[in-house]
C-alpha positions as CSV (number, residue, x, y, z in Angstrom):
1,X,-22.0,-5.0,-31.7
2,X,-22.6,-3.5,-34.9
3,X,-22.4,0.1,-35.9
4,X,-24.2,3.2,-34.0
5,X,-26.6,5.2,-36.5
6,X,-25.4,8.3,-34.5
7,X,-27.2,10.4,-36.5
8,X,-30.9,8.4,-35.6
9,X,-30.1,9.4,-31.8
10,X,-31.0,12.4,-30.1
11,X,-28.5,14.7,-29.3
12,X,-28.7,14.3,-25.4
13,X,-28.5,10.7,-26.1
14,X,-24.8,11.1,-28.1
15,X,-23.8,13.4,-25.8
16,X,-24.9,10.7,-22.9
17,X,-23.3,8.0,-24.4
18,X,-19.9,9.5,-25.8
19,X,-19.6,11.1,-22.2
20,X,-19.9,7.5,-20.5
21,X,-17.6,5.9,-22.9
22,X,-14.9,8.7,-21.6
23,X,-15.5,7.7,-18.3
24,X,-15.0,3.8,-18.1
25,X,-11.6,5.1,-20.8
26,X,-10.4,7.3,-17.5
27,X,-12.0,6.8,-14.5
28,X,-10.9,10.5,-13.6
29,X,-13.0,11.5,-15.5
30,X,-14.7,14.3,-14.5
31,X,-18.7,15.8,-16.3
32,X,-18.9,19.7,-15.7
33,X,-22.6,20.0,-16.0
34,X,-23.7,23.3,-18.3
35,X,-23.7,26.2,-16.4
36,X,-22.8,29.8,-15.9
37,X,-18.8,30.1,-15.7
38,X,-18.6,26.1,-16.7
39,X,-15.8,27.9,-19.9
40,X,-17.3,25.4,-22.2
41,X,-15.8,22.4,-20.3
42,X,-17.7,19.4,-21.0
43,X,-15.5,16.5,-19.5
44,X,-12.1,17.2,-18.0
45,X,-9.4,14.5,-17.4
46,X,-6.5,14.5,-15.1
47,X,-3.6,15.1,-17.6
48,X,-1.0,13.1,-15.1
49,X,-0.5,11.3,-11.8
50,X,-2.0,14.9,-10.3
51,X,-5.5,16.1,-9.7
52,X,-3.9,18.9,-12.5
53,X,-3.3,20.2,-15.3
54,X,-6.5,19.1,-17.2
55,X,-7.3,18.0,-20.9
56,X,-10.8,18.8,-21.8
57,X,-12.9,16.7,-23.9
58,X,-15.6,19.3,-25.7
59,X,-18.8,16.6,-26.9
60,X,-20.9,17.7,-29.8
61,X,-23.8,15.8,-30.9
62,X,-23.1,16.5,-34.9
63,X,-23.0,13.4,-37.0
64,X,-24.0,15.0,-40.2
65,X,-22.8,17.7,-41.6
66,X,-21.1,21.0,-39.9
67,X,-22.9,23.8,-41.2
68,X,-22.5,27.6,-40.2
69,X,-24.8,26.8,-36.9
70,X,-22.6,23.7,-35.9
71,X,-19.3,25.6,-36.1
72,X,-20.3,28.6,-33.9
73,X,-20.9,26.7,-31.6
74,X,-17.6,24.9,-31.9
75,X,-16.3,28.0,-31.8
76,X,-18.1,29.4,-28.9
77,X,-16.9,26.2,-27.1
78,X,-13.2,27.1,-27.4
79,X,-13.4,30.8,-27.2
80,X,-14.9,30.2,-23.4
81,X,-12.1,27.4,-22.6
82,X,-9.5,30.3,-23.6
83,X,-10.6,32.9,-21.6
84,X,-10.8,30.0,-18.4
85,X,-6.6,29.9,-19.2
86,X,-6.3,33.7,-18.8
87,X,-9.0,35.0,-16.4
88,X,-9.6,31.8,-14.1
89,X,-6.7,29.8,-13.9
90,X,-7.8,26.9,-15.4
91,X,-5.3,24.4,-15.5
92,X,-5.6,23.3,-18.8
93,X,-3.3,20.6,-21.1
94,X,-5.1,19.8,-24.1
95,X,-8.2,20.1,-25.8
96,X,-9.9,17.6,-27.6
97,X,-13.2,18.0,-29.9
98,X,-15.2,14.7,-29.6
99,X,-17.9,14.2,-32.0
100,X,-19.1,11.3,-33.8
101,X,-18.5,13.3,-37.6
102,X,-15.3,12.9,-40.0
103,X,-14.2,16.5,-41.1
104,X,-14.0,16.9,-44.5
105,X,-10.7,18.5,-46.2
106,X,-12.8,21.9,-45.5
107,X,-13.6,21.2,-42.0
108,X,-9.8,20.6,-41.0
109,X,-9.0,23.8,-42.2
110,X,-11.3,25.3,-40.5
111,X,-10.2,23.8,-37.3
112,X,-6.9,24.3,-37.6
113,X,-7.9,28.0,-38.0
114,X,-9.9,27.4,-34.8
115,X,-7.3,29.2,-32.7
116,X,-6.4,32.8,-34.9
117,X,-9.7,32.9,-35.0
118,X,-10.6,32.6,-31.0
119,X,-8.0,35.6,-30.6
120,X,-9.0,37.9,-33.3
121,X,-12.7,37.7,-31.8
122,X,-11.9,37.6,-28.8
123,X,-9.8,41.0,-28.7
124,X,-12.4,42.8,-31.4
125,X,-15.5,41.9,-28.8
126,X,-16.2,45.3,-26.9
127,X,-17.1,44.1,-23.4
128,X,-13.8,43.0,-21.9
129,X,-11.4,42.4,-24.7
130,X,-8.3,40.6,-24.5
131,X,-5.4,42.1,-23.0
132,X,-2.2,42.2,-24.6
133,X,-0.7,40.3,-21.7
134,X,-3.8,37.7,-21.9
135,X,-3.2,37.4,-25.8
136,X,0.5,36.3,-24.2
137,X,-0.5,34.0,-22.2
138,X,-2.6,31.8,-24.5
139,X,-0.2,32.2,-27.2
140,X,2.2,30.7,-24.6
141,X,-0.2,28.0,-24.4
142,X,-0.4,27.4,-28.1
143,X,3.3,27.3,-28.5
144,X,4.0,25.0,-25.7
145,X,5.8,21.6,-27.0
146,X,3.6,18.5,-27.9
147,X,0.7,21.0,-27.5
148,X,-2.8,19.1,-28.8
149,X,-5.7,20.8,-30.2
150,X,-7.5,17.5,-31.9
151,X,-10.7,16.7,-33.3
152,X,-11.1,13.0,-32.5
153,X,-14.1,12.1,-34.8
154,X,-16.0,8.7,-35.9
155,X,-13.1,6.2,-35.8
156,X,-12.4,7.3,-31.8
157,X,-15.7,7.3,-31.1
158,X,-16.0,3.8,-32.7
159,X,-13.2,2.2,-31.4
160,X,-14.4,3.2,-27.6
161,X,-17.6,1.6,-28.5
162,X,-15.5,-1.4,-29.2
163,X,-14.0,-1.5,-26.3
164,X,-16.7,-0.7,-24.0
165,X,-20.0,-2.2,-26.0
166,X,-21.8,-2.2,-22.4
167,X,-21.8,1.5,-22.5
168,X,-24.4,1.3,-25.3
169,X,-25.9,-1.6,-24.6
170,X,-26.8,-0.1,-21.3
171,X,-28.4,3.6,-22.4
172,X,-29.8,2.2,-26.0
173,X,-30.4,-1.5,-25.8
174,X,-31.9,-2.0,-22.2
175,X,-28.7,-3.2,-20.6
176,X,-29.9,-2.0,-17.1
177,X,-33.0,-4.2,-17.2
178,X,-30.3,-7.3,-17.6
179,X,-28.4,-6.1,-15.0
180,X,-31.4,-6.1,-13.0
181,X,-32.6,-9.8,-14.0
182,X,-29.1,-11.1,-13.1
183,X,-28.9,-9.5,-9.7
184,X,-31.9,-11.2,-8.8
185,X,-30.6,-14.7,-10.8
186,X,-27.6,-14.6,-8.1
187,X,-29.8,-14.2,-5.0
188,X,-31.9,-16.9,-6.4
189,X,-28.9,-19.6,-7.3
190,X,-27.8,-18.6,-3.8
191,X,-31.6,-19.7,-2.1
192,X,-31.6,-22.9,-4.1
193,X,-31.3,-25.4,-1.3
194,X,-34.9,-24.5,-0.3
195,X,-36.1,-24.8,-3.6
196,X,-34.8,-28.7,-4.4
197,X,-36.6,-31.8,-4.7
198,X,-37.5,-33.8,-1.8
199,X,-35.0,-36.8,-3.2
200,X,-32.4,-34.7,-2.8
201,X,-31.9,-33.8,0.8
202,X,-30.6,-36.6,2.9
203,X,-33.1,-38.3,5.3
204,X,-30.8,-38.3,7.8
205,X,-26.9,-37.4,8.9
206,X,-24.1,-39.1,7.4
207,X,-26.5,-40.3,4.4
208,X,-26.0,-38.9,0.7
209,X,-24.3,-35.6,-0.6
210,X,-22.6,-33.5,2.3
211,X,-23.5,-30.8,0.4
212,X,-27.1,-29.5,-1.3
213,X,-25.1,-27.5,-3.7
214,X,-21.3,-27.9,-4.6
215,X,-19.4,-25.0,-5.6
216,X,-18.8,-26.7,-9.1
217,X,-22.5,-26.8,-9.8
218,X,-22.9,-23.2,-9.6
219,X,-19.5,-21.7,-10.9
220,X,-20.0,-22.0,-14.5
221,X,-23.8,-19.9,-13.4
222,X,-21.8,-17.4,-11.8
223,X,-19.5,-16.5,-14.5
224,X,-22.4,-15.9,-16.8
225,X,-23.7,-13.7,-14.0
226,X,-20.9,-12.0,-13.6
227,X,-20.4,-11.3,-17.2
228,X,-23.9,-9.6,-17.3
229,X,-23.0,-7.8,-14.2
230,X,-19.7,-6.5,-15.5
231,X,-21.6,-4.1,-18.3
232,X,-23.2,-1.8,-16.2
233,X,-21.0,1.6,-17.3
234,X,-21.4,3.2,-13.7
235,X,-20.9,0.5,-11.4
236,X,-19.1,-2.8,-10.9
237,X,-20.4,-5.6,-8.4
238,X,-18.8,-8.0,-5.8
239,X,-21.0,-10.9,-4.1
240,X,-20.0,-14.0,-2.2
241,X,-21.6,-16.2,0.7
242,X,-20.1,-17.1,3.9
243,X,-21.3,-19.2,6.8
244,X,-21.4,-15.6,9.2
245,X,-21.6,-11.8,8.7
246,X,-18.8,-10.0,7.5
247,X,-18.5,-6.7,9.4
248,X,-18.5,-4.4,6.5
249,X,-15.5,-1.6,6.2
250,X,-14.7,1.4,4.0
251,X,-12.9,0.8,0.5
252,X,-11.9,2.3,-2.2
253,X,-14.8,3.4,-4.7
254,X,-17.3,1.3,-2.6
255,X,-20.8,3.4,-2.4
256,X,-23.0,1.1,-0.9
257,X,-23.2,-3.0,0.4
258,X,-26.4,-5.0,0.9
259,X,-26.6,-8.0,3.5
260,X,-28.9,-10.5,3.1
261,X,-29.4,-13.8,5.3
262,X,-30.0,-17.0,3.1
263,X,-31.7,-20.2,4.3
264,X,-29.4,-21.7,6.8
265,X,-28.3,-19.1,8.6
266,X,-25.7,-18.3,6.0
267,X,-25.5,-14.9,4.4
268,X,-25.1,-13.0,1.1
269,X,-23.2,-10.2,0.6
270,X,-23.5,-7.8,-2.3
271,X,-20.9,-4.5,-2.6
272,X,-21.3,-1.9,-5.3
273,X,-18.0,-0.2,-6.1
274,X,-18.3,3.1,-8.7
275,X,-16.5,2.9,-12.0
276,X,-15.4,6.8,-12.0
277,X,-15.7,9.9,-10.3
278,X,-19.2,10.5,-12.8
279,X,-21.1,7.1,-11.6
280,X,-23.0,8.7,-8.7
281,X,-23.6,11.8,-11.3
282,X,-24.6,10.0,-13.8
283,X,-26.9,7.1,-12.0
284,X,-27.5,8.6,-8.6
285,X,-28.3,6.6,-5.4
286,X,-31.6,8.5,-3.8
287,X,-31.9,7.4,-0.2
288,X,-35.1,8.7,2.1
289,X,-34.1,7.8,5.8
290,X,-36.6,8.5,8.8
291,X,-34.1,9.1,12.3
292,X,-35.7,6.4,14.9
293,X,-34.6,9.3,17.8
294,X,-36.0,7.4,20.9
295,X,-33.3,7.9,23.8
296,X,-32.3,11.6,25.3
297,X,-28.7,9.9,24.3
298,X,-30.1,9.6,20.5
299,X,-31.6,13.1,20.4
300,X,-28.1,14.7,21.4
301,X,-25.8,12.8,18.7
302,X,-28.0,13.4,16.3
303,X,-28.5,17.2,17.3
304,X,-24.4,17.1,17.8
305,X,-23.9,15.7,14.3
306,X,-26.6,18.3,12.7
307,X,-24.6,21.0,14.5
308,X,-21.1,20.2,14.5
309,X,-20.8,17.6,12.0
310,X,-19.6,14.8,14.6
311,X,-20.0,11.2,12.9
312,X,-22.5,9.1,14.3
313,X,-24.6,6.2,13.9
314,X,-28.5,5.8,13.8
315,X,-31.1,3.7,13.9
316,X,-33.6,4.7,10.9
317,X,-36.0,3.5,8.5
318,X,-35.2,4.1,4.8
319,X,-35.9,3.2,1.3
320,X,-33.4,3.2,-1.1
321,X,-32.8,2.6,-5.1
322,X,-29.5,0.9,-5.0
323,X,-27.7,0.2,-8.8
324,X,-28.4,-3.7,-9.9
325,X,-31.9,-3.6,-8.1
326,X,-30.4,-3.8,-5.1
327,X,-32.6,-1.6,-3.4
328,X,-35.7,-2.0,-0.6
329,X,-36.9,-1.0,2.3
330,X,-36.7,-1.9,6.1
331,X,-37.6,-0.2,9.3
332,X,-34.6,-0.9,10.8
333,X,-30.8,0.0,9.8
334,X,-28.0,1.3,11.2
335,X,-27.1,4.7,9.0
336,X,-23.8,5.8,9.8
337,X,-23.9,9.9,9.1
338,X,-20.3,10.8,8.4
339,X,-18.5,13.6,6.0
340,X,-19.0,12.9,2.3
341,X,-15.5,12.6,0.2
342,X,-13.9,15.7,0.1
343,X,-15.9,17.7,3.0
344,X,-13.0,16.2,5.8
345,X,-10.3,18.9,6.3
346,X,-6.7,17.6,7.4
347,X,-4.3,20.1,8.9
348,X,-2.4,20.8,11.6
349,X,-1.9,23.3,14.6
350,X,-0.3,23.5,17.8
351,X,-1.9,23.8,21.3
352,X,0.2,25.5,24.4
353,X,-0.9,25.6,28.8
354,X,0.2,28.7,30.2
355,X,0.1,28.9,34.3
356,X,-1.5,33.0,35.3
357,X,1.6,34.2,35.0
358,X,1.7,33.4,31.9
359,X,4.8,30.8,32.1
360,X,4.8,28.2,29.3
361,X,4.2,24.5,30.9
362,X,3.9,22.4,28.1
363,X,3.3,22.5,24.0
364,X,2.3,20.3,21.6
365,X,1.6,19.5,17.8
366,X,-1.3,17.8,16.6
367,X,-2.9,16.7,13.3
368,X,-6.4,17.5,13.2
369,X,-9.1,16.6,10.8
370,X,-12.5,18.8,11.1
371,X,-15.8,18.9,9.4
372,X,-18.9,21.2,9.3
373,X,-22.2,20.7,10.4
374,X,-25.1,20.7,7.1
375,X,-26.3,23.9,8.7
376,X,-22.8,25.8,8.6
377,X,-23.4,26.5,12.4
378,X,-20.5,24.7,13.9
379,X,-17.3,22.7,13.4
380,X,-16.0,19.3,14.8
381,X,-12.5,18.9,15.3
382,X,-10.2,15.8,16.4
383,X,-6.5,15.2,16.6
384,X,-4.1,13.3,18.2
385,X,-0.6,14.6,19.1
386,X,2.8,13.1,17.2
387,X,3.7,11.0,19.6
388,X,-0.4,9.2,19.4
389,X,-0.6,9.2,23.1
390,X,-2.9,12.5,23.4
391,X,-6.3,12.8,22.0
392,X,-7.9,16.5,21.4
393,X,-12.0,17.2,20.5
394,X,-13.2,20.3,19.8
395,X,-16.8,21.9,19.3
396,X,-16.2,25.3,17.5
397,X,-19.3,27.8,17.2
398,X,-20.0,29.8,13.7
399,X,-22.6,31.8,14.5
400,X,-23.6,35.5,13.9
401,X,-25.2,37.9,16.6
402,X,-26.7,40.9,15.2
403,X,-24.8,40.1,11.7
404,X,-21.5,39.8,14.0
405,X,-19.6,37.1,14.5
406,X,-20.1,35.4,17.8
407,X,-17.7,32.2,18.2
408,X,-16.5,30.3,20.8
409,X,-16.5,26.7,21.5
410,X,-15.0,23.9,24.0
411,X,-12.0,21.6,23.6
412,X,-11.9,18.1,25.3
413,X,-8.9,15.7,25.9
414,X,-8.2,12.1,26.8
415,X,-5.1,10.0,27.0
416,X,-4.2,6.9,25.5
417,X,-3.6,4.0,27.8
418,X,0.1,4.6,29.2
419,X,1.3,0.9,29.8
420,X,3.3,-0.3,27.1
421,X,4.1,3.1,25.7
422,X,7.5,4.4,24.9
423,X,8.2,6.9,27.5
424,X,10.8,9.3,25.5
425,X,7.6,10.1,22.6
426,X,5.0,10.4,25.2
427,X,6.5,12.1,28.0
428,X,5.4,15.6,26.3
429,X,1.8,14.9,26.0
430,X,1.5,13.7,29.7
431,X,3.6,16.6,30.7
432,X,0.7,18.6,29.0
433,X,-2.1,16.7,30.1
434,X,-0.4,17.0,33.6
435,X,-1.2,20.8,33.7
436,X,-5.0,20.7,32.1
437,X,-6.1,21.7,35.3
438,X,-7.3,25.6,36.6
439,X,-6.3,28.2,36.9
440,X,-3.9,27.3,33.5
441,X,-5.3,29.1,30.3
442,X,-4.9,27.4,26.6
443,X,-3.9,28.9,23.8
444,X,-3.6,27.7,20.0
445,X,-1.9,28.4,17.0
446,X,-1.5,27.1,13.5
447,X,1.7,24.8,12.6
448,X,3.3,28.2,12.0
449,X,3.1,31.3,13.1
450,X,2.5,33.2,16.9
451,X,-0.6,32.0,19.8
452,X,-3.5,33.2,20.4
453,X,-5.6,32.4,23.4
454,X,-8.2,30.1,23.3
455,X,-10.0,29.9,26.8
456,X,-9.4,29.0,30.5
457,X,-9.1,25.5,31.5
458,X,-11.6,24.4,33.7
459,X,-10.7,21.2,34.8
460,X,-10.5,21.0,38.3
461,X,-8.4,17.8,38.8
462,X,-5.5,17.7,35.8
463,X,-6.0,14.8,33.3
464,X,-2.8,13.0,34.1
465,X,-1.7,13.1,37.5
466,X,1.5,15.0,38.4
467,X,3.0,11.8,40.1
468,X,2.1,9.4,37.0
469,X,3.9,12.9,34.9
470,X,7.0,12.8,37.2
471,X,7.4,9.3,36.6
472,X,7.2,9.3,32.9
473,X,9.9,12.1,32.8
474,X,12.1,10.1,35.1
475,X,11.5,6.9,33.2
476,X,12.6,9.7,29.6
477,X,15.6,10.3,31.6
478,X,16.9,6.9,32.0
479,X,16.4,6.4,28.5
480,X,19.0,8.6,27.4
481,X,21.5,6.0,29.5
482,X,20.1,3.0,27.8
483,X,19.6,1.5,23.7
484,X,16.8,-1.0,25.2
485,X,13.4,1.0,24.7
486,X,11.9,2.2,28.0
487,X,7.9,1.4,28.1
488,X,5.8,3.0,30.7
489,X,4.8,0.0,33.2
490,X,1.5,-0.8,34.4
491,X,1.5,1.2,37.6
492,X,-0.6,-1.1,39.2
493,X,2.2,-3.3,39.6
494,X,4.9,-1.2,40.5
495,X,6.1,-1.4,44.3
496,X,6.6,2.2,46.1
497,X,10.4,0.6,46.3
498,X,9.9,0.3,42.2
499,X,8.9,4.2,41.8
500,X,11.4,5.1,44.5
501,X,14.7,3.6,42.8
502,X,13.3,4.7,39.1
503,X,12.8,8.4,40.2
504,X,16.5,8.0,42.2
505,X,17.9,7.0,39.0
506,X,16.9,9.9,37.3
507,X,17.8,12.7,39.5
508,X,21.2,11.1,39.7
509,X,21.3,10.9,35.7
510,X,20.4,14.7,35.3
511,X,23.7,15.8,37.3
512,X,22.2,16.0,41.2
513,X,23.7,14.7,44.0
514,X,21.8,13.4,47.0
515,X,22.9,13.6,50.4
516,X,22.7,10.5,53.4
517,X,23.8,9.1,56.4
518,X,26.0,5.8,56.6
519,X,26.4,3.5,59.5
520,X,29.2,1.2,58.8
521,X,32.3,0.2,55.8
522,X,33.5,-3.0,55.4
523,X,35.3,-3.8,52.3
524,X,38.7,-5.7,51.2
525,X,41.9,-3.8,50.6
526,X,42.8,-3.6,46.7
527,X,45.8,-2.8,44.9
528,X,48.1,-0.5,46.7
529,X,45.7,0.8,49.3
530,X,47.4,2.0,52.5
531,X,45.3,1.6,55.4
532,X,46.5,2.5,59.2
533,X,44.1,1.6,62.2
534,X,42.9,4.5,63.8
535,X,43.3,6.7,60.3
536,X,40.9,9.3,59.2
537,X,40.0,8.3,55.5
538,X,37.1,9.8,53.0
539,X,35.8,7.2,51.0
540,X,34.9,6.3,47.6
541,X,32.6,3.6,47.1
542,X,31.4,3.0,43.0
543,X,28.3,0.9,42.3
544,X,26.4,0.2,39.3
545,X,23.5,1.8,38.4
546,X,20.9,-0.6,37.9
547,X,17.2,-0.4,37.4
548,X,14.6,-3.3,36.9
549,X,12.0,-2.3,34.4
550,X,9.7,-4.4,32.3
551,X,11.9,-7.8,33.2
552,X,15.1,-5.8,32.1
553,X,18.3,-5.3,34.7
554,X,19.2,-1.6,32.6
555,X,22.9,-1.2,33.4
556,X,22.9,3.1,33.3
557,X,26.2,3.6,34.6
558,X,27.4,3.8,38.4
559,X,26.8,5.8,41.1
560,X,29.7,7.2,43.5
561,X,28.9,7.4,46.8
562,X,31.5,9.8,49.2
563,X,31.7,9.1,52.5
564,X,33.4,12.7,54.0
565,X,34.8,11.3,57.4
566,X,35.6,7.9,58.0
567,X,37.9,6.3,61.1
568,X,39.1,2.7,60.6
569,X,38.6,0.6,63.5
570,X,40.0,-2.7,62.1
571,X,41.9,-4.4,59.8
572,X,41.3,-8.4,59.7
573,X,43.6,-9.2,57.5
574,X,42.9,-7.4,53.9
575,X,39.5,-6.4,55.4
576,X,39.0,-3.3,56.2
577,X,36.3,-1.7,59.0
578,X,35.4,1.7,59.0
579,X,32.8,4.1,60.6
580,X,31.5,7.5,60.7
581,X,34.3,10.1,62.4
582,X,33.1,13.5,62.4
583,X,30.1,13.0,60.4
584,X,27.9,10.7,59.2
585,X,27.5,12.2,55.8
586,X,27.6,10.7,52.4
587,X,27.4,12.6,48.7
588,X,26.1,10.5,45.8
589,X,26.4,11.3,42.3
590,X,26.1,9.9,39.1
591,X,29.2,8.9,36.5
592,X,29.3,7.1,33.4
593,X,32.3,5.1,33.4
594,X,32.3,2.2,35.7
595,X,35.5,1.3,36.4
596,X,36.3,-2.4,37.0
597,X,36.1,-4.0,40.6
598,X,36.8,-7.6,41.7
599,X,34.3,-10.0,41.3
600,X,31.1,-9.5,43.4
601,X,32.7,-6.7,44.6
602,X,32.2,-3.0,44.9
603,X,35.3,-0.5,44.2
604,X,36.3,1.4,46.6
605,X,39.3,4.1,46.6
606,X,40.3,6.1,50.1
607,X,42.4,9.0,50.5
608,X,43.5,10.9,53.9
609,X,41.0,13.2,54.9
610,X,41.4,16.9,55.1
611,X,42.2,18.9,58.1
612,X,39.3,20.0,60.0
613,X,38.7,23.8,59.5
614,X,38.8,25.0,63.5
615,X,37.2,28.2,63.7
616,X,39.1,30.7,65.5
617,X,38.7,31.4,69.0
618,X,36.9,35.1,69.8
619,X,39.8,37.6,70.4
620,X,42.4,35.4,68.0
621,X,43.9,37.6,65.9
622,X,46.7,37.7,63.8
623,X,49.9,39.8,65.2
């Protein structure tokens, strides 16, 4: 591409072009549009990895001369970016004056006067001077290391037509027509099976090509169409074929997809992806949908997502202008109405049940995401606690009564499917969904930062039942005894047996003791053990503790189980038989050491029992 006569154009058309070329340089790129308060910004790019600081790009359309006119308003340009440093925050780096003009000797030491000047002028002007402290601050600016205040002229300007020729060819030498042509050139390569020869399709299977149209014959055609596609400055194209529909997801910089089924039954995909942050600016996308509303299910989500902002899908007729041609018009489509970049807000916040007397029964974090209905009137929320097992929803009101606020709104839960979960992360949120039931009373707060109440809970049957709860907390408990991971079971296949021994476990893990009867002893003599006939013995008898969960035999530890009177009736041998004496009674409590036992066998130790206690006898009394 030869040279640009700059100075034939119009000055909307350099400023047009020169802006584009920044954009496809720095996809960051970012057009402040003229306007009140803009501080004479014209395109600002992210100076780092970070959204900030910013170095400015300042286009003029001189390519002539800089006269007297030219240079006040070079001037005026800077002046404005100065007093963004000091009076708005603006986060600015460097600042760059692009114009397509070499300065002369005289015009670079004007520039480089460009900054004593700004100050001078603006701390003589007699509506709001500069400050002393202001006058600081952007000396402290000027002064900082590697600080650039450039005038890139005709060879930059140049050399990013080099690089991006497109850019002009699109706005000067009808490059967007081209694009259009070879948009349409791809659909029709793809359709060329119904367009061949008679002598070219087989007369019947298993004769002749197996193919109408190899992939070599049209691969050489599709880089030339992808070449031409390739030049439009705001957009970049993907299209392929496939023998079904690809479900269509979200990625990065993709604005807008077209579907199209070939001859076949095969279909054509097209995807539009933005070059910068400017594309939609600078070639917009206009889209006129009509809502199809035709169930009483229809009229709500849509009257739900006008309110609240709550993401939904339509049917709808539309007509839209897509980039490349790719536009039309159909009475039905599905239109997805969602938050636009940006408009989602991530945060997070903490919800708390309180029973009437105002006892804490269970808390949790979340991390929320909201949005905002296009009136303003209301706000959608969703979140799901840390441990993903709790799901929140909440319609907020923000409305005005009489010019006061008059807010309010409802909060809805649901819970995750438990099977599979990890009971130590979950067993929080089903404790909390355990007491979402009346008369318990919410309250929320931020991450940080004290409660406030939020409404009563309505609910008359709690979302998680208090027997499913228990048995998640007893199932927490016996993970603190074991490094295999303890998943919730399906219930559904649990036996009463199954609950029974896992909520046992547990209560004998947290430090309890149960109390029950025994009927009979028999075990064989170890070690030293003296044993008489007739005797009265307690007994120690140590078992594992062993629960059956998810095809695992967890070994927790062992269970001691007292028996507080015991007579020996007989001794066969080493074999020992004992029953209940005075009572029947027998204490069980948890340990964690096992100690060893003979094979297959259970340990047992015995001592002598105590003396009964004999209460004294009325009118005993010591002398």
């Amino acid at each position: 591409m030869g040279r640009i006569e700059w100075a034939a154009l119009g000055g909307d058309e350099v400023e047009t072009v020169l802006a584009n070329l920044l954009y496809n340089a720095n996809s960051r790129s970012i057009r402040v549009r003229p306007a009140q308060g803009d501080y004479g910004i014209d395109v600002l790019v992210p100076a780092g990895a970070d959204a900030k600081p910013w170095d400015v790009y300042q286009i003029k359309k001189f390519a002539t001369n800089l006269g007297d006119t030219q240079k006040r308003q070079i001037e005026g340009s800077f002046r404005r970016v100065l007093i963004g440093l000091v009076r708005a925050g603006i986060p600015l780096n460097h600042w760059y004056l692009v114009t397509p003009l070499d300065p002369t000797l005289a015009n670079l030491e004007w520039f480089e006067s460009l900054p004593e000047a700004a100050i001078a002028w603006l701390k003589a002007v007699e509506e709001a001077p500069l400050s002393a402290n202001e006058e600081a601050e952007i000396r402290a600016w000027l002064d900082a290391p590697g600080r650039q205040i450039e005038w890139k002229g005709l060879p930059y300007c140049e050399s990013l037509v080099a690089e991006y020729p497109y850019v002009v060819d699109y706005y000067l030498h009808g490059g967007e027509r081209r694009i259009r042509d070879a948009v349409k050139d791809v659909a029709k390569l793809l359709q060329r099976d119904v367009t061949l020869p008679r002598g070219d399709v087989p007369d019947a299977p298993g004769e002749g090509s197996a193919a109408l149209l190899d992939p070599a014959d049209v691969r050489e055609h599709f880089e030339r169409l992808d070449k031409v596609l390739e030049t439009d400055p705001h957009y970049s194209y993907g299209f392929g074929i496939e023998p079904h529909r690809r479900q269509l997801a979200p990625e990065p910089g993709l604005v807008a997809a077209t579907q199209e089924q070939l001859a076949g039954g095969r279909w054509l995909t097209f995807k539009v992806f933005q070059r910068s942050a400017q594309s939609v600016d600078e070639r917009p996308i206009p889209i006129q949908l009509e809502f199809k509303i035709e169930t009483p299910e229809d009229r709500e989500a849509f009257e739900i997502w006008r309110k609240y902002g709550k993401p939904t899908v339509m049917n709808a007729a539309f007509k839209i202008d897509l980039p490349g041609g790719l536009g039309g018009e159909g009475d039905s489509a599905q239109v997805r109405l969602s938050p636009a970049a940006g408009e989602e807000v991530s945060f997070r916040n903490r919800l708390r049940i309180l029973n009437p007397n105002g006892d804490v029964l269970g808390e949790l974090g979340f991390a929320m995401t909201a949005t905002r209905g296009i009136g303003g009137t209301g706000n959608w929320s969703r979140g799901i606690d840390d441990s993903r097992t709790l799901e929140t929803e909440g319609f907020f009101h923000v409305e005005t009564v009489d010019g006061l606020p008059a807010g309010g709104g409802k909060m809805n839960f649901s819970l995750q499917p438990l099977a599979g979960l990890e009971a130590f992360k979950a067993v929080a949120a089903v404790t909390f969904g355990s007491h979402l039931v009346a008369p318990n009373r919410l309250e929320v707060a931020g991450e940080f930062g004290p409660f406030q109440d939020f409404c009563a809970i309505e609910a008359l049957e709690p979302l998680v039942h208090p027997a499913v709860a228990r048995i998640v907390r007893a199932l927490s408990v016996i993970q603190s005894r074991t490094p295999i991971p303890v998943t919730i079971p399906d219930f559904s296949a649990l036996e009463p047996e199954d609950v029974r021994a896992i909520r046992d476990a547990a209560f004998l893990i947290e430090g309890n003791t149960t109390v029950g009867t025994w009927p009979e002893l028999v075990f064989d003599i170890a070690g030293d053990m003296e044993i008489d006939i007739g005797g009265h013995y307690q007994f120690a008898v140590i078992k594992p503790l062993v629960v059956h969960l998810n095809g695992h035999d967890l070994a927790l530890g062992a269970v001691e189980h007292t028996l507080l009177s015991a007579n020996v009736s007989a001794i066969d041998g080493d074999v020992v038989h004992a029953t209940p004496h005075l009572n029947d009674t027998v204490h069980a409590k948890f340990v964690t050491d096992v100690p060893s036992a003979p094979a297959g066998r259970d340990l047992v130790r015995g001592r002598a029992a105590p003396d009964p206690i004999v209460p004294a006898e009325e009118g005993d009394h010591d002398r």
